[in-house]
Backbone as XML, in Angstrom:
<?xml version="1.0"?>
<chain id="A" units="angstrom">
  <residue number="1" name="UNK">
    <atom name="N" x="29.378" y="-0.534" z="-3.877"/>
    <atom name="CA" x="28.045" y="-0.011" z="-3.674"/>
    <atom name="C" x="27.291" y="-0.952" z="-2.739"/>
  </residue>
  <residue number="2" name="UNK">
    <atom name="N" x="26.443" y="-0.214" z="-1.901"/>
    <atom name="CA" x="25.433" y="-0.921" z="-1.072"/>
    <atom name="C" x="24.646" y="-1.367" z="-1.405"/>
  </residue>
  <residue number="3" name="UNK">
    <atom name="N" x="23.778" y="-2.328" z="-0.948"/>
    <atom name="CA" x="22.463" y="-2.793" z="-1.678"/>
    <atom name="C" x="21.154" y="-3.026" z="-0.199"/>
  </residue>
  <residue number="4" name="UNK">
    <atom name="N" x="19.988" y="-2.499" z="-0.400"/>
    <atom name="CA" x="19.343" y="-2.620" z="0.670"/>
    <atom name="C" x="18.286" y="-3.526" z="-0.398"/>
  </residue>
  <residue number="5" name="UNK">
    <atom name="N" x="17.501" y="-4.423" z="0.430"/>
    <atom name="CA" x="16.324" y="-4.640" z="0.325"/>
    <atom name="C" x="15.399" y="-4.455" z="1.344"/>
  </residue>
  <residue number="6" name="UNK">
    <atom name="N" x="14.146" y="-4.110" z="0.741"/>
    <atom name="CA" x="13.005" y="-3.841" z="1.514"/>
    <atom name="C" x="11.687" y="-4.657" z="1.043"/>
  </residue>
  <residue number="7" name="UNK">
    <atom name="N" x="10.845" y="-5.137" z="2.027"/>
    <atom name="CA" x="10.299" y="-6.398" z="1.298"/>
    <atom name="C" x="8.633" y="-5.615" z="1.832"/>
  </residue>
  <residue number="8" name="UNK">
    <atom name="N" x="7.458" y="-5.668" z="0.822"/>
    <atom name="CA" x="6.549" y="-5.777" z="1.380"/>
    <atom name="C" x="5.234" y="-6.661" z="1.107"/>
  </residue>
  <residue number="9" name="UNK">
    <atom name="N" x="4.521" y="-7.080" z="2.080"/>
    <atom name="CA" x="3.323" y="-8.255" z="1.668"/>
    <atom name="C" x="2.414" y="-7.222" z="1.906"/>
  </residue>
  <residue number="10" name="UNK">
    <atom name="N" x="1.992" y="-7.832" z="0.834"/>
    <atom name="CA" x="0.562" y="-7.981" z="0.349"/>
    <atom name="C" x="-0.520" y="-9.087" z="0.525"/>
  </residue>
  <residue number="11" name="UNK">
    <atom name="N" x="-1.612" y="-8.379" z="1.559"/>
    <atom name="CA" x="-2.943" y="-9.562" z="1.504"/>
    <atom name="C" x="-3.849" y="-9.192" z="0.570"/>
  </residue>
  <residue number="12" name="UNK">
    <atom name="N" x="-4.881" y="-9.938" z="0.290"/>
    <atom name="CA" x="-6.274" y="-9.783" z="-0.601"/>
    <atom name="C" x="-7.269" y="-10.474" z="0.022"/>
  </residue>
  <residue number="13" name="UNK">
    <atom name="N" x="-8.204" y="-9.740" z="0.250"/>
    <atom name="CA" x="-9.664" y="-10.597" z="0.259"/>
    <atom name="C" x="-10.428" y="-10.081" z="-0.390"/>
  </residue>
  <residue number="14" name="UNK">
    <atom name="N" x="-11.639" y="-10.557" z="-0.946"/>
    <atom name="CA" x="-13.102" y="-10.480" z="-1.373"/>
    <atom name="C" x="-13.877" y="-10.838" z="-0.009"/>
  </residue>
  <residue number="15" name="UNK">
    <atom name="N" x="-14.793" y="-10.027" z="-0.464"/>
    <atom name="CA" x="-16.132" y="-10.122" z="0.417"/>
    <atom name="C" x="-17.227" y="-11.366" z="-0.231"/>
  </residue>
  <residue number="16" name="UNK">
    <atom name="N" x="-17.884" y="-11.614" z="0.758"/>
    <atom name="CA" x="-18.429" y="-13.339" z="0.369"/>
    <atom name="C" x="-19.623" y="-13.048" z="-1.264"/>
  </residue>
  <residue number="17" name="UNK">
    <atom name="N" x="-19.447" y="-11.585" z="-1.937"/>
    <atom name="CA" x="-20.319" y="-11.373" z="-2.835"/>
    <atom name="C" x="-19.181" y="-11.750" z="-4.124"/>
  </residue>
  <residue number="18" name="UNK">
    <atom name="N" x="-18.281" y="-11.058" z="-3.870"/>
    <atom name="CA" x="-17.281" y="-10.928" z="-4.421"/>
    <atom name="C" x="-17.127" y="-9.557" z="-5.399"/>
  </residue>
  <residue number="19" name="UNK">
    <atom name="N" x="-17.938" y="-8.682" z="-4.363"/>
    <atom name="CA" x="-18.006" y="-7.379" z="-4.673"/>
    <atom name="C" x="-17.049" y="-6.552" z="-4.608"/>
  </residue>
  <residue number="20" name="UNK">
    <atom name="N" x="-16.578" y="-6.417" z="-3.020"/>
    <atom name="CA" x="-15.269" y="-5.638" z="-3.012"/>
    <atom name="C" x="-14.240" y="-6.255" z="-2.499"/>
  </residue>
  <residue number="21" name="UNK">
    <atom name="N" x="-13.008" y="-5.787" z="-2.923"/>
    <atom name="CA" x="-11.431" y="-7.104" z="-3.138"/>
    <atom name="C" x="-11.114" y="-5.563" z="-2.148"/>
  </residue>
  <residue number="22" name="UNK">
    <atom name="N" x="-10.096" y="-6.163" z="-1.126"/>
    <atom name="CA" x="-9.317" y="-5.430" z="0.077"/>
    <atom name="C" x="-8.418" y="-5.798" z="-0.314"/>
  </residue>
  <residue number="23" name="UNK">
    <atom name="N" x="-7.122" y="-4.974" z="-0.218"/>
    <atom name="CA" x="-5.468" y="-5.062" z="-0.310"/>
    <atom name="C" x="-4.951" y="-4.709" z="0.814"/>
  </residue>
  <residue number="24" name="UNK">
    <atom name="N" x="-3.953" y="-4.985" z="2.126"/>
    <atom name="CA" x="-3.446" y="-4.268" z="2.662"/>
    <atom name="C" x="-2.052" y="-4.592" z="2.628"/>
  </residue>
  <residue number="25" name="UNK">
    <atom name="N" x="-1.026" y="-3.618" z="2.183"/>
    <atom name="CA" x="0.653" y="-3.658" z="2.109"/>
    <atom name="C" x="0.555" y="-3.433" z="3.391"/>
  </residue>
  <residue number="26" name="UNK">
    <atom name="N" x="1.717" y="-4.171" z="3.276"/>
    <atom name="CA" x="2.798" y="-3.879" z="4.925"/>
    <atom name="C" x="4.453" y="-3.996" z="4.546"/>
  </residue>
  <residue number="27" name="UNK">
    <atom name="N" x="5.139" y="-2.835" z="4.788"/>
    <atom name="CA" x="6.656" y="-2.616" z="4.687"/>
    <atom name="C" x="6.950" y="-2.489" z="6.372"/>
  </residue>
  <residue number="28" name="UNK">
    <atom name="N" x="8.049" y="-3.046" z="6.941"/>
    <atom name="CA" x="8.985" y="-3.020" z="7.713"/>
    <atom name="C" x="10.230" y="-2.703" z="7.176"/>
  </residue>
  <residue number="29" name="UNK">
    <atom name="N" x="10.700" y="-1.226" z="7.515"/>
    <atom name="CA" x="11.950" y="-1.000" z="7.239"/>
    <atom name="C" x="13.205" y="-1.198" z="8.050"/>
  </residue>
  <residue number="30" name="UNK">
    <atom name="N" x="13.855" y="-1.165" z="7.555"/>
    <atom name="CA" x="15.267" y="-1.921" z="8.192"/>
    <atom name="C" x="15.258" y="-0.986" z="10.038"/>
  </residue>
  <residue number="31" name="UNK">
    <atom name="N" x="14.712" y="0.238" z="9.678"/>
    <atom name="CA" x="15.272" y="1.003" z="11.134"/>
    <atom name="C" x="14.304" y="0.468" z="11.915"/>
  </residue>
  <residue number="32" name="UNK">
    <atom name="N" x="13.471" y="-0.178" z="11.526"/>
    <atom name="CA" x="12.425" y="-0.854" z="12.600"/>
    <atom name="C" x="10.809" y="0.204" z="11.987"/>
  </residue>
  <residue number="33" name="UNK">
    <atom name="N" x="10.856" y="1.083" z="11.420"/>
    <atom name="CA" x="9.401" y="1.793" z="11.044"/>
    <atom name="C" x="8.670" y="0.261" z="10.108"/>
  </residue>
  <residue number="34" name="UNK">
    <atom name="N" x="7.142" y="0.425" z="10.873"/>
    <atom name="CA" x="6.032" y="0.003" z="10.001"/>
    <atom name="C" x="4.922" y="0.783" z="9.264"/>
  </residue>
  <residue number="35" name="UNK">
    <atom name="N" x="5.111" y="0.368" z="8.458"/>
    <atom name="CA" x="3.721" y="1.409" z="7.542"/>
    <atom name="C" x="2.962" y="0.016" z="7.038"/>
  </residue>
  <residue number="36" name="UNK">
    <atom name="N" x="1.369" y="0.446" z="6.823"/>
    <atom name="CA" x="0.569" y="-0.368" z="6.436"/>
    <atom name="C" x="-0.396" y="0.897" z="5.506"/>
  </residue>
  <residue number="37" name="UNK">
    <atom name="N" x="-1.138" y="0.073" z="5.025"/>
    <atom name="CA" x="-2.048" y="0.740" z="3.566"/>
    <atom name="C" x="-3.267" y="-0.082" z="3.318"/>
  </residue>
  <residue number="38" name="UNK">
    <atom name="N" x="-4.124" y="0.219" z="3.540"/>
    <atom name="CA" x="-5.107" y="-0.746" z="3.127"/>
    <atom name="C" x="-5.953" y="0.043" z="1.839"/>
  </residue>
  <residue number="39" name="UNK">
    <atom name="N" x="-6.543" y="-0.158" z="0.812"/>
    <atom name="CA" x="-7.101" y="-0.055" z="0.095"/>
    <atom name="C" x="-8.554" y="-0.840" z="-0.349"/>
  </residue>
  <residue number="40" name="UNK">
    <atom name="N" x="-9.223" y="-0.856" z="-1.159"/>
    <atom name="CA" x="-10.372" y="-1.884" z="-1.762"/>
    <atom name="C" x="-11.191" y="-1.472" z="-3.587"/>
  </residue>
  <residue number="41" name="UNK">
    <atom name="N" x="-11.199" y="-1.873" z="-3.771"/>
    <atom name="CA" x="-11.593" y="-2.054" z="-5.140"/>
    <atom name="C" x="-13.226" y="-2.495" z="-5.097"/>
  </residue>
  <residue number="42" name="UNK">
    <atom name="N" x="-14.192" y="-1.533" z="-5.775"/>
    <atom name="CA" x="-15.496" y="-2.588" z="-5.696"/>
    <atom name="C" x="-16.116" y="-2.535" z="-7.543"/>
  </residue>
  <residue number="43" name="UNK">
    <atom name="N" x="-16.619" y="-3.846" z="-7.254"/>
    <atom name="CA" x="-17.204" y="-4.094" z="-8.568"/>
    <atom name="C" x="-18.370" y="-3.339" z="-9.103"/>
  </residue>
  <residue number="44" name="UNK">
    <atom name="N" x="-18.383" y="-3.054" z="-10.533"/>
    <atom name="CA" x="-19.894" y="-2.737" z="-10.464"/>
    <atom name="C" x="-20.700" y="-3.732" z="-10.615"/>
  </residue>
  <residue number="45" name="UNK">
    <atom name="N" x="-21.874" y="-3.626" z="-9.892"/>
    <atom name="CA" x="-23.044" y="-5.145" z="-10.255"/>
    <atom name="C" x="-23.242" y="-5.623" z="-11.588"/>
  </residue>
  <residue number="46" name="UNK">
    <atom name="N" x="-23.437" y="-4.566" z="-12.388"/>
    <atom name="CA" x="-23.386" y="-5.038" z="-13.559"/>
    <atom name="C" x="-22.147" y="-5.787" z="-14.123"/>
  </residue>
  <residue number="47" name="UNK">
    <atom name="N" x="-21.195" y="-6.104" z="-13.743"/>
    <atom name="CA" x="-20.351" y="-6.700" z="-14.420"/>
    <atom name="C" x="-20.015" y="-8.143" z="-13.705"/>
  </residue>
  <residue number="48" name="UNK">
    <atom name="N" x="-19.626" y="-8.894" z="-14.913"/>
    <atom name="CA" x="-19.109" y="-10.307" z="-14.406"/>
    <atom name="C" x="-18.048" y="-9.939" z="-13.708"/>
  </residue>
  <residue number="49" name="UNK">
    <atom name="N" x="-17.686" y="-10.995" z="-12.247"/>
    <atom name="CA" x="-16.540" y="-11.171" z="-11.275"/>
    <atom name="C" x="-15.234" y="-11.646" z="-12.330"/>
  </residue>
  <residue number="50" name="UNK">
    <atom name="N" x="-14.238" y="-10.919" z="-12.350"/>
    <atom name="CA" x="-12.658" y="-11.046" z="-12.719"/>
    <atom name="C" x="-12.079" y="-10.524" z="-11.790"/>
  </residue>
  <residue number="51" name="UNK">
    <atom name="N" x="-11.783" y="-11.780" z="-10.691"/>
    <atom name="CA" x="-10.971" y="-11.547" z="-8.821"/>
    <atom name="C" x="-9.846" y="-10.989" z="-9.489"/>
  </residue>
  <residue number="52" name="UNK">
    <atom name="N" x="-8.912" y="-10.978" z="-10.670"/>
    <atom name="CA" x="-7.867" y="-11.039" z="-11.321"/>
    <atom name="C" x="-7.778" y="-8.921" z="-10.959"/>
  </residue>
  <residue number="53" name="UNK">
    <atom name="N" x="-9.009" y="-8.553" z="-11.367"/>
    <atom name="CA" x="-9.009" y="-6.988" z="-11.775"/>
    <atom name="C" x="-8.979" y="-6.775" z="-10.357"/>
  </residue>
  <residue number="54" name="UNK">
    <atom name="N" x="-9.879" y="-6.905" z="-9.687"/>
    <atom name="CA" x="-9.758" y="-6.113" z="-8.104"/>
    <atom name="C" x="-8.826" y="-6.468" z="-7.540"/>
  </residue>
  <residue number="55" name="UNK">
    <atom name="N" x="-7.984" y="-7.901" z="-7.615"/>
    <atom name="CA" x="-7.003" y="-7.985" z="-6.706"/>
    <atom name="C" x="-5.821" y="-6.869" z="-7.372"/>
  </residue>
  <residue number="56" name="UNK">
    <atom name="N" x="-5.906" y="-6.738" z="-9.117"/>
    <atom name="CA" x="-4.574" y="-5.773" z="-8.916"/>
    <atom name="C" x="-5.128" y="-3.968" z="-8.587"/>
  </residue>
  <residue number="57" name="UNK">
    <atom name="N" x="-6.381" y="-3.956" z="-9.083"/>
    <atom name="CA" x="-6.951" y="-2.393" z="-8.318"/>
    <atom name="C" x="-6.546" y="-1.838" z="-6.466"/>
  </residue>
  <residue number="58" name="UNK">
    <atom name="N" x="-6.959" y="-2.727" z="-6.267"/>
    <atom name="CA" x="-6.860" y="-2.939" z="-4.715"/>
    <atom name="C" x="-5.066" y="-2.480" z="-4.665"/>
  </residue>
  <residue number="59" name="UNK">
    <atom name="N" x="-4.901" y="-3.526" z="-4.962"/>
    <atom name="CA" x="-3.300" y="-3.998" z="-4.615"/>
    <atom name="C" x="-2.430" y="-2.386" z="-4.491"/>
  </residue>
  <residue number="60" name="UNK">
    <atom name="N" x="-2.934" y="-2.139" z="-6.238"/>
    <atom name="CA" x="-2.213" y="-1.009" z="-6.767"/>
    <atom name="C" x="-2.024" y="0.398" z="-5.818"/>
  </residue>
  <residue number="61" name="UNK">
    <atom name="N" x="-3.897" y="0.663" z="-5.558"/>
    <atom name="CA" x="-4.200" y="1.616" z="-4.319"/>
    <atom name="C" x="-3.553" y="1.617" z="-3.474"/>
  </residue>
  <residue number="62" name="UNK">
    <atom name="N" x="-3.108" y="0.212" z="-2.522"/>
    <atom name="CA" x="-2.648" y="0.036" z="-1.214"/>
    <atom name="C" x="-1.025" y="0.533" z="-1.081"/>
  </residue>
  <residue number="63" name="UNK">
    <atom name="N" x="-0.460" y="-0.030" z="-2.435"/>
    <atom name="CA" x="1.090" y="0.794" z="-2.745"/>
    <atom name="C" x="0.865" y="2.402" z="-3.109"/>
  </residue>
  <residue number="64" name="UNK">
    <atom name="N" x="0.173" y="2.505" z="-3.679"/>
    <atom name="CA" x="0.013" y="4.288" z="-3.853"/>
    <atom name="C" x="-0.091" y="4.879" z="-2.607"/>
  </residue>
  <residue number="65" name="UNK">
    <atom name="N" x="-1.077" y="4.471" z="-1.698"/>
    <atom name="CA" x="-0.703" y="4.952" z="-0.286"/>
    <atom name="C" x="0.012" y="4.973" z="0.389"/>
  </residue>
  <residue number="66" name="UNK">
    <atom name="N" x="0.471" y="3.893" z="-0.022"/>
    <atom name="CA" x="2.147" y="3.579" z="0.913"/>
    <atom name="C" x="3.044" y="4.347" z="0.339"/>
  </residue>
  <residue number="67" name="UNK">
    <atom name="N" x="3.726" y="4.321" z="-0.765"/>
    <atom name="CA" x="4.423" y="5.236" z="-1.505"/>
    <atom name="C" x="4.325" y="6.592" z="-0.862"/>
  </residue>
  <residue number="68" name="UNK">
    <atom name="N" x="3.204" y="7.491" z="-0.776"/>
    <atom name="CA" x="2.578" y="8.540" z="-0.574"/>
    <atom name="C" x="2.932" y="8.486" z="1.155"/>
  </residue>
  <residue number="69" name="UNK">
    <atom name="N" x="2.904" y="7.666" z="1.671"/>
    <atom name="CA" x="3.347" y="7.757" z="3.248"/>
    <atom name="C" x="4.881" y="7.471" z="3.244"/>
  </residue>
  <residue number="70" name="UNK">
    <atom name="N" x="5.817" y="7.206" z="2.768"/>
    <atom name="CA" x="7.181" y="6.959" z="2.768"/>
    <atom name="C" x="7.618" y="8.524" z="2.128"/>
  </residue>
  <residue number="71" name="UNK">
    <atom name="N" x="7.037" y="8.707" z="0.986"/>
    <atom name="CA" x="7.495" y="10.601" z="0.692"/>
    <atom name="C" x="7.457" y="11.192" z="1.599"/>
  </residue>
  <residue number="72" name="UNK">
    <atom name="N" x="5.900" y="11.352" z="2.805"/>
    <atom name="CA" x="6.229" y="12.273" z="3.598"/>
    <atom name="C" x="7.088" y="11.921" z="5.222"/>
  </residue>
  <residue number="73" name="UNK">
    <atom name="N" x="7.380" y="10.869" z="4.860"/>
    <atom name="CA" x="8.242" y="10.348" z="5.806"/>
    <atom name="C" x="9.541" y="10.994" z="5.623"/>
  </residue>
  <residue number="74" name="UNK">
    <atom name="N" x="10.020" y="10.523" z="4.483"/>
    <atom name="CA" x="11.015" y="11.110" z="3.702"/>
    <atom name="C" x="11.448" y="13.415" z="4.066"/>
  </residue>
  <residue number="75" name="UNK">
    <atom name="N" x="10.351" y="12.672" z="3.698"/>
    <atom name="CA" x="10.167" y="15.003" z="3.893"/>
    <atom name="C" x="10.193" y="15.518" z="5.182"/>
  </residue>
  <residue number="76" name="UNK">
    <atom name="N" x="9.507" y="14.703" z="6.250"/>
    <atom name="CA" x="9.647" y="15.082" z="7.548"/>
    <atom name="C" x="11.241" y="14.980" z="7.754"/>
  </residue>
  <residue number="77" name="UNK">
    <atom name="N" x="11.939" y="13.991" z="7.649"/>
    <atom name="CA" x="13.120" y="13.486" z="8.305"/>
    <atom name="C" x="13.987" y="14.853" z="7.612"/>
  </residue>
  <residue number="78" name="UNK">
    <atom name="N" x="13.720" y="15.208" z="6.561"/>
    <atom name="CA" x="14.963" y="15.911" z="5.522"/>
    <atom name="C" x="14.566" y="17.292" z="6.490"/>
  </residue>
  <residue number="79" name="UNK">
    <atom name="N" x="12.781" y="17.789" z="6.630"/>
    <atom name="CA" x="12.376" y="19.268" z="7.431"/>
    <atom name="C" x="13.325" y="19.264" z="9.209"/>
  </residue>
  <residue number="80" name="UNK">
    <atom name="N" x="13.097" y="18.037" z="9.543"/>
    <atom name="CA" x="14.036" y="17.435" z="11.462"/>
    <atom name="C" x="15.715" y="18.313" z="10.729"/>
  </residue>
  <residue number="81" name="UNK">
    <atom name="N" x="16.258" y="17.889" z="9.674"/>
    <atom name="CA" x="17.783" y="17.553" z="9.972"/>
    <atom name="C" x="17.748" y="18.855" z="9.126"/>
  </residue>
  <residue number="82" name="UNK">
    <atom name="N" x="17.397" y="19.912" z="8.799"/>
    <atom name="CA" x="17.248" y="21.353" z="8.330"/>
    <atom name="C" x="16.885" y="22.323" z="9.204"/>
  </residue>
  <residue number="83" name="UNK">
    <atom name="N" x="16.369" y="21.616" z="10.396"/>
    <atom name="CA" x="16.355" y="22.660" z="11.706"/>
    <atom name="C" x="15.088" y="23.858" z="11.431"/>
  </residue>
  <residue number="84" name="UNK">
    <atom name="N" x="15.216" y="24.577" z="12.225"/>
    <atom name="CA" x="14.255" y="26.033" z="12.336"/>
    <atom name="C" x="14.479" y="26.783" z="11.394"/>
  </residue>
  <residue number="85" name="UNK">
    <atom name="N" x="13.707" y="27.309" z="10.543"/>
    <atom name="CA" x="14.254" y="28.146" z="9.476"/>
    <atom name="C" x="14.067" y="29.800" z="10.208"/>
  </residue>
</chain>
């Protein structure tokens, strides 16, 4: 059996309030495609800062998008090699 890996980073920032936490994934796949995702998470004022929660809100978003862009990646390539119906 084959084994691929596919690796993707993840950044985080807060804004200087520490209101809203930004995530953006980035995957490079082996055929050379890049996809990126950015997401953000914002606090409500009322609540005490836990960087801990927005960095994984954020984070989480930025893979859901990505995910969600690799399916229809996925779906295009399978609609190409199925031809004209």
């Amino acid at each position: 059996m084959d084994y691929k890996q596919w690796n993707i980073q993840i950044w985080i920032s807060e804004d200087d309030g520490d209101a809203v936490t930004t995530a953006t994934a980035v995957l490079f796949t082996p055929a050379g495609k890049r996809h990126e995702s950015v997401a953000h998470a914002r606090r409500n004022p009322g609540d005490r800062p836990v960087p801990g929660i927005g960095d994984e809100l954020a984070a989480g978003r930025a893979l859901t998008d990505l995910a969600s862009k690799l399916i229809e990646d996925g779906a295009q390539d399978v609609a190409q090699l199925a031809g004209p119906v």
